[in-house]
C-alpha positions as MATLAB code, in Angstrom:
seq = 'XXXXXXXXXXXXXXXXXXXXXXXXXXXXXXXXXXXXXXXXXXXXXXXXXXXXXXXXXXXXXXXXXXXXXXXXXXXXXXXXXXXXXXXXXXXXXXXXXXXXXXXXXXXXXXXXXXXXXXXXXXXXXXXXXXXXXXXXXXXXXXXXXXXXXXXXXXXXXXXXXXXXXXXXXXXXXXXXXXXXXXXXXXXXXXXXXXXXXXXXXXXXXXXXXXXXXXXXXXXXXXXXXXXXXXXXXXXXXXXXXXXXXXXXXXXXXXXXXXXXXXXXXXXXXXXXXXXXXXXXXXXXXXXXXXXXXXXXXXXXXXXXXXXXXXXXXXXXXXXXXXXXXXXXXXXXXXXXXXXXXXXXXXXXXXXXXXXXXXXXXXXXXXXXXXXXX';
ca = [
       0.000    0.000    0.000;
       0.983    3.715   -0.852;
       0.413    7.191    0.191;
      -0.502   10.096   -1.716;
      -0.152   13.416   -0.557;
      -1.489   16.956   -1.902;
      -2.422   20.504   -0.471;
      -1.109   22.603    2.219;
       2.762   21.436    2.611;
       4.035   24.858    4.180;
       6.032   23.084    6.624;
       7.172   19.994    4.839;
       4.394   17.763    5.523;
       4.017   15.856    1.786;
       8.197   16.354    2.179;
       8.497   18.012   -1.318;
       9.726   21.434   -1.755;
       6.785   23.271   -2.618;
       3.997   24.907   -0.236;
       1.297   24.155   -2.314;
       0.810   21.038   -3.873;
      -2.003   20.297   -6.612;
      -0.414   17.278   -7.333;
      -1.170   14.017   -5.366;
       2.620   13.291   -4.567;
       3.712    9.999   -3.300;
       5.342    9.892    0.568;
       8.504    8.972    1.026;
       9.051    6.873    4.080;
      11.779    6.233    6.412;
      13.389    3.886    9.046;
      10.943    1.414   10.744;
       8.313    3.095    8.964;
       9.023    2.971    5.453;
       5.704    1.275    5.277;
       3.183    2.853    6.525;
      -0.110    1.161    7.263;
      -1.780    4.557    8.733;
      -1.592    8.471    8.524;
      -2.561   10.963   10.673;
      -2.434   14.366   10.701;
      -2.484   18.252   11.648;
      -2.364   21.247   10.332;
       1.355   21.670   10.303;
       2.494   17.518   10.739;
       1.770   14.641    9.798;
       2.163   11.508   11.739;
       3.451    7.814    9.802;
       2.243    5.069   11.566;
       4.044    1.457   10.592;
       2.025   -1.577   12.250;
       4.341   -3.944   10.594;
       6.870   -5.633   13.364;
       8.573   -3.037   14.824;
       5.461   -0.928   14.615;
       6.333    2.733   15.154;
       5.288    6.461   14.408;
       7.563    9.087   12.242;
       6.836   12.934   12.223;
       7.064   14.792    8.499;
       6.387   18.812    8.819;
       6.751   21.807   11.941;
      10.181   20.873   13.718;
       9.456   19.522   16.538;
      11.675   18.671   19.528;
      11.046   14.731   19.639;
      12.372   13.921   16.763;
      15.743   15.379   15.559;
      15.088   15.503   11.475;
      12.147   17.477    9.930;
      11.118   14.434    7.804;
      10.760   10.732    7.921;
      11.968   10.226   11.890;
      11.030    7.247   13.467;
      10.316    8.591   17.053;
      12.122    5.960   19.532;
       9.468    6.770   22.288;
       6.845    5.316   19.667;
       8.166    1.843   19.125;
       5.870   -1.062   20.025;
       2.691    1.535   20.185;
      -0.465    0.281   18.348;
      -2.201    3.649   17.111;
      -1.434    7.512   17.411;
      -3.585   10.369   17.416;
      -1.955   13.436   16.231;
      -2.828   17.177   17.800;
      -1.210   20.797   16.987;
       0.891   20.155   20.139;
       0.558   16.823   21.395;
       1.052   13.067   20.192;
      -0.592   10.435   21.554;
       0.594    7.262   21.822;
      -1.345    4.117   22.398;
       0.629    0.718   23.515;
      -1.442   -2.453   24.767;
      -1.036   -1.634   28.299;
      -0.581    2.550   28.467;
      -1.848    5.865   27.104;
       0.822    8.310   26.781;
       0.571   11.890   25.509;
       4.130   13.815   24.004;
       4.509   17.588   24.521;
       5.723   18.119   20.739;
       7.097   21.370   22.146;
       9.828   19.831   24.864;
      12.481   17.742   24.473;
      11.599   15.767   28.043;
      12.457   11.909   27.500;
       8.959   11.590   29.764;
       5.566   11.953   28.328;
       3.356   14.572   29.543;
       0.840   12.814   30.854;
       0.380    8.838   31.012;
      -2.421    6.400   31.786;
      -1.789    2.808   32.274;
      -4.833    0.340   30.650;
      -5.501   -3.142   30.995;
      -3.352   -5.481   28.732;
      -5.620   -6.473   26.150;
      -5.996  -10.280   25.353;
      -6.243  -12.131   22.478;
      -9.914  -12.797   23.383;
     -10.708   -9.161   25.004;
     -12.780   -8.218   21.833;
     -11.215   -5.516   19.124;
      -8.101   -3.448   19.483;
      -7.778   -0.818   20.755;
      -8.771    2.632   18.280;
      -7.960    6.217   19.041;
      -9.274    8.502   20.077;
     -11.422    6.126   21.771;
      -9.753    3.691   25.224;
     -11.346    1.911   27.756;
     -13.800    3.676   29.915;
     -13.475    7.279   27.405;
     -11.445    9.169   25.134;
      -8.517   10.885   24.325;
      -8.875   14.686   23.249;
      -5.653   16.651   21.831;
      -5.761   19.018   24.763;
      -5.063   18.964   27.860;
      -7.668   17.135   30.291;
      -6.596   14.123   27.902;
      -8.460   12.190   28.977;
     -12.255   12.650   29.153;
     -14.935    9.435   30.016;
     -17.872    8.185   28.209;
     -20.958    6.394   29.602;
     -20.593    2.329   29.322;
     -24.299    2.640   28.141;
     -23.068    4.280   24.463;
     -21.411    1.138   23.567;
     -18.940    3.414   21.339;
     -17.500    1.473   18.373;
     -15.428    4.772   16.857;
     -15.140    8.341   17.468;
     -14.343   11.461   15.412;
     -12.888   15.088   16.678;
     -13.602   17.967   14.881;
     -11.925   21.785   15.742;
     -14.705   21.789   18.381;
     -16.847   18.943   18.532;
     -17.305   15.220   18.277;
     -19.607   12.612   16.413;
     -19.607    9.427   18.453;
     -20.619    5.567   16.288;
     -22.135    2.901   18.565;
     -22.619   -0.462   18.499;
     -25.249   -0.459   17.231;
     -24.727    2.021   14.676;
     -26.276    4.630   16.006;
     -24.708    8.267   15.783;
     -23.757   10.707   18.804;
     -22.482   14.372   19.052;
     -21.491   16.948   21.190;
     -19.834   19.905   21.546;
     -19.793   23.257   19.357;
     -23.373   23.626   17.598;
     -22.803   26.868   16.262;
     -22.673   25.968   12.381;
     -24.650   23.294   12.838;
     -22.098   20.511   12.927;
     -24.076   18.627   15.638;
     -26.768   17.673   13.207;
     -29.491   18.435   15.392;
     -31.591   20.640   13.588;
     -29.884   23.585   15.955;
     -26.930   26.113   16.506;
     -26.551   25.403   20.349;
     -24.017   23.449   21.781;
     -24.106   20.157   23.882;
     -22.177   19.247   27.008;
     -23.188   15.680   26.852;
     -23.398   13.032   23.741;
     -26.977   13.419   22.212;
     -28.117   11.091   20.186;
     -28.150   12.592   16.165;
     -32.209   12.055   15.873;
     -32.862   11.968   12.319;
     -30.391    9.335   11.269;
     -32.215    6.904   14.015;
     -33.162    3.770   12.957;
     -30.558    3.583   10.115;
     -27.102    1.981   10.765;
     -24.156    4.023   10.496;
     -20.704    1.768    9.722;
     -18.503    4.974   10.089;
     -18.396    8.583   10.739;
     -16.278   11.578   10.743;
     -15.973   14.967   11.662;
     -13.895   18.695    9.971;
     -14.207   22.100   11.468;
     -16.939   22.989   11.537;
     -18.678   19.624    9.732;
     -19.749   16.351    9.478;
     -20.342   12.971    7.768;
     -21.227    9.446    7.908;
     -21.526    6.762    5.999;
     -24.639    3.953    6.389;
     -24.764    0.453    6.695;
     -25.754    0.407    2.634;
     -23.063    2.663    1.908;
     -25.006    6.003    1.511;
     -23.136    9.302    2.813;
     -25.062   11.740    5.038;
     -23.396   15.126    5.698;
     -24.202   18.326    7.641;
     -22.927   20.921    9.221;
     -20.959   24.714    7.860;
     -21.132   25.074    3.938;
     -19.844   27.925    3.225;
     -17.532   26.655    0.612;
     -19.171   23.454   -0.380;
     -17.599   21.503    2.293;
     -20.974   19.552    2.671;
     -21.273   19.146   -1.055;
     -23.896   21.194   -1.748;
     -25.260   24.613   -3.401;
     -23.243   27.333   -1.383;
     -23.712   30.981   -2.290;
     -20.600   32.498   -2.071;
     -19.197   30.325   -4.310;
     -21.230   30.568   -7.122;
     -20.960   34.455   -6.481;
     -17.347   34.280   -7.119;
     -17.660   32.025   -9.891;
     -19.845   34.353  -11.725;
     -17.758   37.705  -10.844;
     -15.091   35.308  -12.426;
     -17.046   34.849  -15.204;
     -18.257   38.698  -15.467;
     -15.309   40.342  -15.543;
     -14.510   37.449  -19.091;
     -17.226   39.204  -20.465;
     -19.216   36.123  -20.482;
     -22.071   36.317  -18.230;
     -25.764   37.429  -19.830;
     -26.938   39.126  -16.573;
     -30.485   39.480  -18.366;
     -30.574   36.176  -19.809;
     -29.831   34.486  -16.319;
     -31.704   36.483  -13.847;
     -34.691   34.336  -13.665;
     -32.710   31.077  -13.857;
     -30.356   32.184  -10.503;
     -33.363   33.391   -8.703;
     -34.333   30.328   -8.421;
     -31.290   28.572   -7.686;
     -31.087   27.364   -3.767;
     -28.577   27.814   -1.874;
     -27.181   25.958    1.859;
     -25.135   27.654    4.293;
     -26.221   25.639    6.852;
     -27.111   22.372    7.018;
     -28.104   21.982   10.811;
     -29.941   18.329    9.714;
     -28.053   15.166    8.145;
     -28.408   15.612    4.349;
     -28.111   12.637    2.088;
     -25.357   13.340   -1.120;
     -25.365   11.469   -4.002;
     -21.733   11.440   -4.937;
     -21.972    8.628   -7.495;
     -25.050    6.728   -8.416;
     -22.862    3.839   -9.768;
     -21.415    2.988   -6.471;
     -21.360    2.933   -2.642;
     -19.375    5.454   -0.354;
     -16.564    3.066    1.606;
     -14.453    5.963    3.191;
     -14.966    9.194    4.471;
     -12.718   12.014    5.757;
     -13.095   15.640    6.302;
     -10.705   18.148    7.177;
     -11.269   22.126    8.227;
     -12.997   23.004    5.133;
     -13.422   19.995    2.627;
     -14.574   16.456    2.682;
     -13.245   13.170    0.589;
     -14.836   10.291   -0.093;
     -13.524    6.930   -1.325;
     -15.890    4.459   -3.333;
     -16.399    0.645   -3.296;
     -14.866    0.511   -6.452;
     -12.060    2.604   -5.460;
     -12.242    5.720   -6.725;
     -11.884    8.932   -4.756;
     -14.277   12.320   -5.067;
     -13.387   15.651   -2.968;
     -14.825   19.091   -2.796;
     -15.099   22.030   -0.480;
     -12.560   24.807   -0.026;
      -9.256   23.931   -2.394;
      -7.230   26.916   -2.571;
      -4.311   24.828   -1.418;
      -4.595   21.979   -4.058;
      -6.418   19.813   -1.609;
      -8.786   18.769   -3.373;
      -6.638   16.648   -6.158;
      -7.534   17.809   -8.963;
      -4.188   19.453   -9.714;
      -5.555   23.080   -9.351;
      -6.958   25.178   -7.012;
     -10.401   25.262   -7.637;
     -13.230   25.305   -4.549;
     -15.706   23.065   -5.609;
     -19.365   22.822   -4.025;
     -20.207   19.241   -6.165;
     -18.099   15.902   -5.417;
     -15.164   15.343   -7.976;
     -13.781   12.867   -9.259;
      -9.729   12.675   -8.694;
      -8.433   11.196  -12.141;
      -5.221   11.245  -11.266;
      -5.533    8.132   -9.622;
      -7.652    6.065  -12.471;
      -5.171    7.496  -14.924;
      -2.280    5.537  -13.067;
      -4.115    2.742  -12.879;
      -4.426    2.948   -8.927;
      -7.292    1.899   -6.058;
      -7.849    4.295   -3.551;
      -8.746    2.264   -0.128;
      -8.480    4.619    1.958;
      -8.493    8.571    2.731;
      -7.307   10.872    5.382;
      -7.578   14.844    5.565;
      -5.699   17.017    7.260;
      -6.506   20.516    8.295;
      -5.900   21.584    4.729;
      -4.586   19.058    2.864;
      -5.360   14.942    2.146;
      -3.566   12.011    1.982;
      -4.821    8.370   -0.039;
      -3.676    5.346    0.360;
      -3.499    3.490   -2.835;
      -3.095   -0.277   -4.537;
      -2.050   -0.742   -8.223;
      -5.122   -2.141   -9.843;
      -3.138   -5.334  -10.985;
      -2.830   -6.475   -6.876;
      -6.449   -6.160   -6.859;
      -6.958   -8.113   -9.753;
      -4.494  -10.716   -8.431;
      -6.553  -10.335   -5.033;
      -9.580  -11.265   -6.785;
      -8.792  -13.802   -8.758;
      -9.994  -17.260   -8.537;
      -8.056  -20.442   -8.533;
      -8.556  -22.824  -11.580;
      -9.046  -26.554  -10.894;
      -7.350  -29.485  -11.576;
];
């Protein structure tokens, strides 16, 4: 499996020279993690995580004072830990029998804070999955850790700027937090202390979910993505104002737009700032929605036939489609099909995204059915 990197790479994070980059550009690893099985990341780092053997974590971006390169590190404190969750300031670190979260700011050989678990057993039920741990969750913040009632049954969790959206058991969606762009999904722009339960996706099995800024998505049981949340600049996928506005000043000052001939048709045109309710989004009839990721300002999707569509804000490249064009309608990213690649999984950062890829010919190979004899 490889990574793809493309948008905001001020500090280093895609490790290519440039600061913007509209090109998905393949990672370079390093050390013990030269294959890396996960990504996580920040605004200004991004976090390498190898599961293979030695599993351990290497830091790509903002220097930092664990790790002694700017790129490709494998962080010593990190070997033998099992997942990482990566903040502004702080790396967590979890290990089968400890929580431990790194100041990124000191150079202290001793974490900041540290919370000892039960060793899991082979028979204790799934592994463990960050932010979520026994009995809670991690945040990136100081109090790191924060609990969560037994009774939610939480399967996976998702932190946004300012809020969370919380998957049970059951498949049954949470949130809390910041309401004020509607990222809650409760029909509202208050806030919530506690996990309440998102009401209009009840009674339809969720199998993932994820959260951005000031957004939020998941994706059901039969594949179909639900989003809501701030759209100002077609983060959610849908009709947003401003952005056609620009588009047509664009347009206007070409000499191109009719104002007469299109008054009517733009009156009637509707528009979403906020979407304080789950909305369903067709992305592509053809095909269900496997993957979803969003990060401050844009959302990515990968398909069950591995193909991978992006929109929102894109002014960093982003998006993928080797520009920098904000888009408020899913995309298709040919730059993968054209190299004959699967996308199987996505991750965005703050403002930028990262895909993991196959080559087409492993999934073939995958796929393929022995003859007999």
């Amino acid at each position: 499996m490889r990574w793809f990197g493309f948008g905001f790479n001020a500090f280093g994070q895609i490790c290519v020279a440039e600061g913007k980059v509209k090109c998905p550009t393949e990672l370079s690893g390093g050390g013990c993690c030269s294959e890396s099985r996960h990504i996580r990341a920040s605004w200004s780092r991004r976090a390498s995580l190898s599961l293979d053997g030695g599993s351990c974590v290497s830091l790509s971006g903002f220097g930092d004072a664990l790790s002694s390169e700017s790129c490709r590190a494998p962080l010593a404190e990190s070997r033998g830990c099992k997942d990482a969750l990566l903040g502004e300031l702080y790396l967590t670190l979890a290990f089968p029998d400890r929580i431990e979260s790194w100041d990124l700011r000191k150079t202290s050989k001793t974490p900041s804070w540290r919370m000892d678990i039960q060793t899991q057993s082979e028979s204790s039920g799934a592994p463990l999955n960050l932010p979520l741990v026994p009995g809670g969750f991690i945040a990136t913040k100081p109090p790191f850790y924060r609990p969560l009632s037994p009774d939610l049954r939480a399967k996976s969790l998702a932190l946004g700027a300012g809020h969370a959206v919380l998957l049970t058991a059951t498949g049954a969606v949470y949130s809390w937090g910041l309401g004020s762009h509607g990222q809650l999904g409760h029909g509202g722009l208050t806030s919530e202390e506690q996990p309440r339960a998102v009401e209009a996706l009840w009674g339809m099995p969720m199998s993932s979910v994820a959260a951005g800024g000031w957004h939020s998505a998941c994706i059901s049981d039969g594949g179909d993505l639900y989003v809501w949340g701030w759209n100002e600049v077609g983060q959610l996928g849908l009709p947003s104002q401003g952005l056609r506005k620009a588009s047509q000043q664009q347009i206007s000052q070409a000499g191109e737009l009719h104002h007469d001939a299109t008054k009517g048709e733009k009156s009637e045109e509707v528009f979403i700032s906020i979407q304080a309710f789950p909305a369903l989004l067709d992305v592509t009839p053809s095909c269900e929605i496997s993957k979803v990721s969003c990060g401050s300002r844009h959302t990515a999707a990968v398909t069950t036939t591995g193909d991978l569509y992006t929109w929102g804000w894109g002014e960093y490249g982003q998006l993928g489609h080797q520009s920098f064009t904000t888009l408020d309608e899913p995309h298709h990213v040919e730059f993968f099909r054209d190299q004959q690649m699967r996308v199987v999984d996505v991750v965005c950062g703050t403002w930028n995204t990262f895909a993991a890829v196959i080559k087409e010919e492993e999934t073939c190979s995958e796929n393929k059915t022995p003859s007999l004899s």
